[in-house]
PAKOLFI-676248 format. One record per residue (C-alpha): residue in three letters; x, y, z. Coordinates in pm, 1 decimal, decimal comma, padded with zeros to 6 digits. Example, Ala and Ser with C-alpha at 12.3 -4.5 7.8 and 13.67 -1.06 7.14 Angstrom:
BEGIN
{site "ALA"; {01230,0; -00450,0; 00780,0}}
{site "SER"; {01367,0; -00106,0; 00714,0}}
end
This chain:
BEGIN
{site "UNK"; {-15055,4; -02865,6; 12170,8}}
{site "UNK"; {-15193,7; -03013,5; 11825,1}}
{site "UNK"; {-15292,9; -03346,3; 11726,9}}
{site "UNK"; {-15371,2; -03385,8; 11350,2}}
{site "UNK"; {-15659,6; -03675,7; 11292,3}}
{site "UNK"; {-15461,8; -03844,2; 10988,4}}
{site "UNK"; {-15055,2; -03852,2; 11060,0}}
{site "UNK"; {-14983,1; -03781,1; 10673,1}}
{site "UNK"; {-15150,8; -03684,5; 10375,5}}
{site "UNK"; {-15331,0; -03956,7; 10149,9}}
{site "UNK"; {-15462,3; -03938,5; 09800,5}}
{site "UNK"; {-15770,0; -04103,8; 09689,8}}
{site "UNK"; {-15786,8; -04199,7; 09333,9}}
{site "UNK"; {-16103,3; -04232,0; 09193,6}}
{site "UNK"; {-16028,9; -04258,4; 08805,6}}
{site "UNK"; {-15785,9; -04059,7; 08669,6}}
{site "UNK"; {-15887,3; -03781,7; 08928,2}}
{site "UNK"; {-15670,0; -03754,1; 09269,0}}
{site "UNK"; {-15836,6; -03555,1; 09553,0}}
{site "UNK"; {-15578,7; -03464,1; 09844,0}}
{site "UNK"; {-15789,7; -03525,4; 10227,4}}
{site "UNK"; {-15740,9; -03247,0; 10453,6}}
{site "UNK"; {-15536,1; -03284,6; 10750,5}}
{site "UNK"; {-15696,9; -03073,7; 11017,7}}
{site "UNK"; {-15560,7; -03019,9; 11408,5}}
{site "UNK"; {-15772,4; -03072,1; 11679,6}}
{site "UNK"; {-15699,8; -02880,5; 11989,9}}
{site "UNK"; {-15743,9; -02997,7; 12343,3}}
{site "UNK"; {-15890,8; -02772,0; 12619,6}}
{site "UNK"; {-15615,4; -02748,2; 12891,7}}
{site "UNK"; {-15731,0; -02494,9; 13206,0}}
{site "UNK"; {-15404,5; -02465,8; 13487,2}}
{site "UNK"; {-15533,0; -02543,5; 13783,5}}
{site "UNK"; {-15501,7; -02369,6; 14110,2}}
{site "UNK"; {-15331,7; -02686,0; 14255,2}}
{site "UNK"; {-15104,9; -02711,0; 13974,6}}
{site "UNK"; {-14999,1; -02356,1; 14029,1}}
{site "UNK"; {-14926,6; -02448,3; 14396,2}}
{site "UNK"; {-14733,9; -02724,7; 14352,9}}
{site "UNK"; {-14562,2; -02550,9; 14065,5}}
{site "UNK"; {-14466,3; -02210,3; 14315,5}}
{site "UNK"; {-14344,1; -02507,5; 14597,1}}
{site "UNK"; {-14146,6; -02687,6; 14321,1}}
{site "UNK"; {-13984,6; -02397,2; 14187,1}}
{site "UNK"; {-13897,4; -02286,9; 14576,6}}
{site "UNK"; {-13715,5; -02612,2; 14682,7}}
{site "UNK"; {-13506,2; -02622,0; 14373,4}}
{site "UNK"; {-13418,7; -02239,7; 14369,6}}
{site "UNK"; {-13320,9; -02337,3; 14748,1}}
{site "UNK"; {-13146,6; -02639,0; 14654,3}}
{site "UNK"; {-12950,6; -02441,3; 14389,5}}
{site "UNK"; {-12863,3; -02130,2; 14620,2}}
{site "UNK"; {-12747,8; -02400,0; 14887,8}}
{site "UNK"; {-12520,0; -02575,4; 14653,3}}
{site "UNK"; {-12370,6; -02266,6; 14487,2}}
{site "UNK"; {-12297,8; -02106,5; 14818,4}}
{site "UNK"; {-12180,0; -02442,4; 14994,2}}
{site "UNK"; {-11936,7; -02494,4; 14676,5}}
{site "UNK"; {-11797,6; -02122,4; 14693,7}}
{site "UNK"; {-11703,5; -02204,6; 15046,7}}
{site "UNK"; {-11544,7; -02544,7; 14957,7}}
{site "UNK"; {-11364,2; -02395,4; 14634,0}}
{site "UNK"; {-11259,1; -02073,1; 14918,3}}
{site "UNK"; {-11149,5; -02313,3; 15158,6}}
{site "UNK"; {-10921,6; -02507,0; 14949,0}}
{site "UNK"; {-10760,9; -02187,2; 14803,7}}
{site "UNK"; {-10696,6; -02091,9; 15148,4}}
{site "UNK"; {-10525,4; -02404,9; 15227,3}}
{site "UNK"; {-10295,4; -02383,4; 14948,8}}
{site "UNK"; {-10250,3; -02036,7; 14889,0}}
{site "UNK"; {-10122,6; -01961,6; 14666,0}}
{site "UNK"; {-10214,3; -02221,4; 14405,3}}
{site "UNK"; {-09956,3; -02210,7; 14219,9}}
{site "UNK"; {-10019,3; -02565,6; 14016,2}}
{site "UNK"; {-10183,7; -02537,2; 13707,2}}
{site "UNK"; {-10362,4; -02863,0; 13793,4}}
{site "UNK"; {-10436,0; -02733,5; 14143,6}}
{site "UNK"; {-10658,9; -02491,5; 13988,1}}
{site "UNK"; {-10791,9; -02659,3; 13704,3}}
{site "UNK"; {-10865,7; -02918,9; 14018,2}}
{site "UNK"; {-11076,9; -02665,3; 14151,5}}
{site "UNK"; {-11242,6; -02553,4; 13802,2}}
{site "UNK"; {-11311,0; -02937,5; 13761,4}}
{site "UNK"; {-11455,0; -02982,3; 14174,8}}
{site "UNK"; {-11679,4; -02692,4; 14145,0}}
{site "UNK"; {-11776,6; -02873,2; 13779,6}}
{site "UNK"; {-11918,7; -03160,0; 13915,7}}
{site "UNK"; {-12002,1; -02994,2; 14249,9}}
{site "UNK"; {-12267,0; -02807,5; 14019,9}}
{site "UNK"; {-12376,7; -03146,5; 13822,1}}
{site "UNK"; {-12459,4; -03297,1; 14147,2}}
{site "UNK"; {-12679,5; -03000,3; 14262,5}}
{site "UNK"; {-12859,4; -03010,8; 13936,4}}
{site "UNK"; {-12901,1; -03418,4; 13984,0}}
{site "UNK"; {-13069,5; -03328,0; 14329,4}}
{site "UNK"; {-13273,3; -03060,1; 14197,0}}
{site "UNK"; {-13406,5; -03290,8; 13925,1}}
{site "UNK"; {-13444,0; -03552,6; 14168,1}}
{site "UNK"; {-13715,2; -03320,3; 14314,5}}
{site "UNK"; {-13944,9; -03297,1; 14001,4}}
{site "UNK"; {-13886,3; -03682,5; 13918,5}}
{site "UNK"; {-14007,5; -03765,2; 14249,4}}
{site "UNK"; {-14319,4; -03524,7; 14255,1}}
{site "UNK"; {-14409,8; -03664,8; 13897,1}}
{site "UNK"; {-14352,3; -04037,1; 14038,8}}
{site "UNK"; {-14586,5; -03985,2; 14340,3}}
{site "UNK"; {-14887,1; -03834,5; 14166,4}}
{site "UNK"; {-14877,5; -04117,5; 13885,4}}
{site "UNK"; {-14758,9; -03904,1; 13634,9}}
{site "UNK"; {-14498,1; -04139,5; 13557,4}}
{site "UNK"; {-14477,0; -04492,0; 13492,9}}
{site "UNK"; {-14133,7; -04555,1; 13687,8}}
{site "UNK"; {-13807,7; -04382,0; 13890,6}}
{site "UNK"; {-13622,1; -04374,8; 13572,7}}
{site "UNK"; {-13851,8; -04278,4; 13321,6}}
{site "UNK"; {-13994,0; -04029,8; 13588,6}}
{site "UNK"; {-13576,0; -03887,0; 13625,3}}
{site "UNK"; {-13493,8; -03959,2; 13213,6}}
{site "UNK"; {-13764,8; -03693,0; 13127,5}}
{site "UNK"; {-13743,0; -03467,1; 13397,0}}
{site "UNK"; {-13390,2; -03483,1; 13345,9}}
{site "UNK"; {-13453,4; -03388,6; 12938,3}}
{site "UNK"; {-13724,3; -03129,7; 13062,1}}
{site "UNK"; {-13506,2; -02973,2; 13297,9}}
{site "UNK"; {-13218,3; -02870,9; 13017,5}}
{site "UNK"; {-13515,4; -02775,5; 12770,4}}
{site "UNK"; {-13492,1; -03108,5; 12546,9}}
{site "UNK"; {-13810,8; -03237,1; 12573,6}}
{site "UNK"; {-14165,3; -03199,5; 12732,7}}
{site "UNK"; {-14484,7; -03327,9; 12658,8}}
{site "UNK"; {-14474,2; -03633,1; 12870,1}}
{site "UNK"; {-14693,9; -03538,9; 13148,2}}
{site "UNK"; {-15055,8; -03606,0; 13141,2}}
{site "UNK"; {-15238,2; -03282,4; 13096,6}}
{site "UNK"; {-15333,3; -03193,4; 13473,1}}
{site "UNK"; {-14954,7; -03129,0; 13472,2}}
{site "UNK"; {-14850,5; -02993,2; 13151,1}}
{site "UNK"; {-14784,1; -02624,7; 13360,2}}
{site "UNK"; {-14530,5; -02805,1; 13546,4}}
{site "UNK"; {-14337,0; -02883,7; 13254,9}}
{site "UNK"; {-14292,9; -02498,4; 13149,3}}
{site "UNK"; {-14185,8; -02438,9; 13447,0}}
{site "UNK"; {-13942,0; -02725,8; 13517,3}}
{site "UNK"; {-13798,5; -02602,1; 13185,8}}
{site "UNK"; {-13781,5; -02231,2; 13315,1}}
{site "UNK"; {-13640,4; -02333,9; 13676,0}}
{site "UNK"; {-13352,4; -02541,9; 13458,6}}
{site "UNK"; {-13234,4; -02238,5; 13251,6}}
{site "UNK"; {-13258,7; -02019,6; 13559,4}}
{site "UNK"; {-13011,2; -02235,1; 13774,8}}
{site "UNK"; {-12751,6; -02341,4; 13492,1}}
{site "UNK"; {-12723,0; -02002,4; 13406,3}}
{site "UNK"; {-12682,5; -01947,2; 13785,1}}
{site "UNK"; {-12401,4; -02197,9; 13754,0}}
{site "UNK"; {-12240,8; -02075,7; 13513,8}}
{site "UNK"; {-12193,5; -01772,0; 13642,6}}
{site "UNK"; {-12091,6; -01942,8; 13965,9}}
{site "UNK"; {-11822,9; -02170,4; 13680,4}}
{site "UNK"; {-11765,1; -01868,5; 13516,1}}
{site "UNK"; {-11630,4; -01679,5; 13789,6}}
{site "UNK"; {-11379,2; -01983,2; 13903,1}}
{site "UNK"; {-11249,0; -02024,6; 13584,5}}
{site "UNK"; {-11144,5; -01646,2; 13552,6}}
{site "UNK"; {-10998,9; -01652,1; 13875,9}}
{site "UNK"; {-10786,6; -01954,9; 13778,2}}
{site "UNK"; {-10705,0; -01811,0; 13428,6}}
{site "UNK"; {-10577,6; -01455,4; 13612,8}}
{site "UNK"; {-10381,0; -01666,8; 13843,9}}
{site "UNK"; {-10210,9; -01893,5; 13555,3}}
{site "UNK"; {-10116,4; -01558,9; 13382,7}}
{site "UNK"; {-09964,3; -01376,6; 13681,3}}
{site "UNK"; {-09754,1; -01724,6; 13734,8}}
{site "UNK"; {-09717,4; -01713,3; 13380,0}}
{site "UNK"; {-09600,4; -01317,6; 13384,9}}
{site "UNK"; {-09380,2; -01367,4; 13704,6}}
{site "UNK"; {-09163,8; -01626,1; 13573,1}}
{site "UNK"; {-09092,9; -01412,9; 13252,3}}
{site "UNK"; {-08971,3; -01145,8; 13455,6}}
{site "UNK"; {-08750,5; -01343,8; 13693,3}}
{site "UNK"; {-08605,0; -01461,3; 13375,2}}
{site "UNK"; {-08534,1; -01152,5; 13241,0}}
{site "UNK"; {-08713,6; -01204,3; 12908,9}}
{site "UNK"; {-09004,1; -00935,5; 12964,1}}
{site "UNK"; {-08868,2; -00531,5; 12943,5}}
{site "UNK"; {-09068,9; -00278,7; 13160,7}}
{site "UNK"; {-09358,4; -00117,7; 13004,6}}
{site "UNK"; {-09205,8; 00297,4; 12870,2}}
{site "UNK"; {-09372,8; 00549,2; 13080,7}}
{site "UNK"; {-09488,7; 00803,9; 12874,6}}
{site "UNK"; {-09447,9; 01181,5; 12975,6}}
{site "UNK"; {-09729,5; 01377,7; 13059,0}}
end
């Protein structure tokens, strides 16, 4: 990370002569620690445990339900389920960031619970970072690394639900064409 000395660039006029002043950037020495590694590996477990958890746990819920009313034949009984496994997945996130907020709270990196679960929140979805002193700053790469990883889990996981309620809409869809006699076979061609 750089930190320029001056914040913008000034002129000095001496006469009718103008000489710019240089803005340089200082660098700070930042070594990762071996206990910053640790906690980082043991952060980046619980939340890809959290994650697998939740998606499995709302497979089975979304499974169970589609059981129970099989077929679905209700377009909003399966957008229900699109919109269950939605939020389902927002809450799993909210735990997972929970995690990191509380970590950052307990070793002082953060003044408060809410400005401790605002940025990890922001870190988490690749928004921000930068807000952890520097004995930390690893953790905020990989916060940002463990939040891609498990919404693009999700949305494979959201991904998946939605096609399986968009197949079943269209063979509704397809099935009450035919039983009203608007769609005509498909020709067969000859071999």
């Amino acid at each position: 990370m750089c930190r320029t000395e001056r914040e913008s660039e000034e002129t000095i006029r001496s006469g009718h002569e103008q000489v710019w002043v240089e803005r340089r950037c200082v660098m700070s020495t930042y070594v990762i620690s071996f206990e910053e590694v640790m906690w980082g590996a043991l952060l980046v477990a619980i939340t890809m445990a959290i994650h697998g958890t939740g998606m499995f746990a709302i497979l089975g819920i979304t499974d169970s339900l589609k059981e129970r009313s099989e077929p679905i034949e209700s377009f909003l009984g399966g957008l229900g389920i699109v919109i269950l496994a939605s939020l389902l997945i927002i809450v799993t996130n909210g735990l997972e960031v929970i995690v990191w907020a509380s970590f950052f709270l307990l070793q002082g990196a953060q003044p408060n619970h809410s400005v401790a679960m605002y940025n990890a929140l922001l870190n988490y979805t690749t928004l921000q970072a930068g807000y952890l002193p520097q004995r930390w700053h690893l953790l905020e790469a990989l916060l940002g690394m463990v939040g891609l990883l498990t919404v693009a889990w999700s949305t494979g996981i959201l991904y998946m639900l939605a096609q399986d309620f968009q197949d079943s809409q269209i063979r509704i869809r397809r099935r009450r064409r035919e039983g009203q006699g608007k769609t005509s076979p498909k020709p067969e061609h000859d071999a």
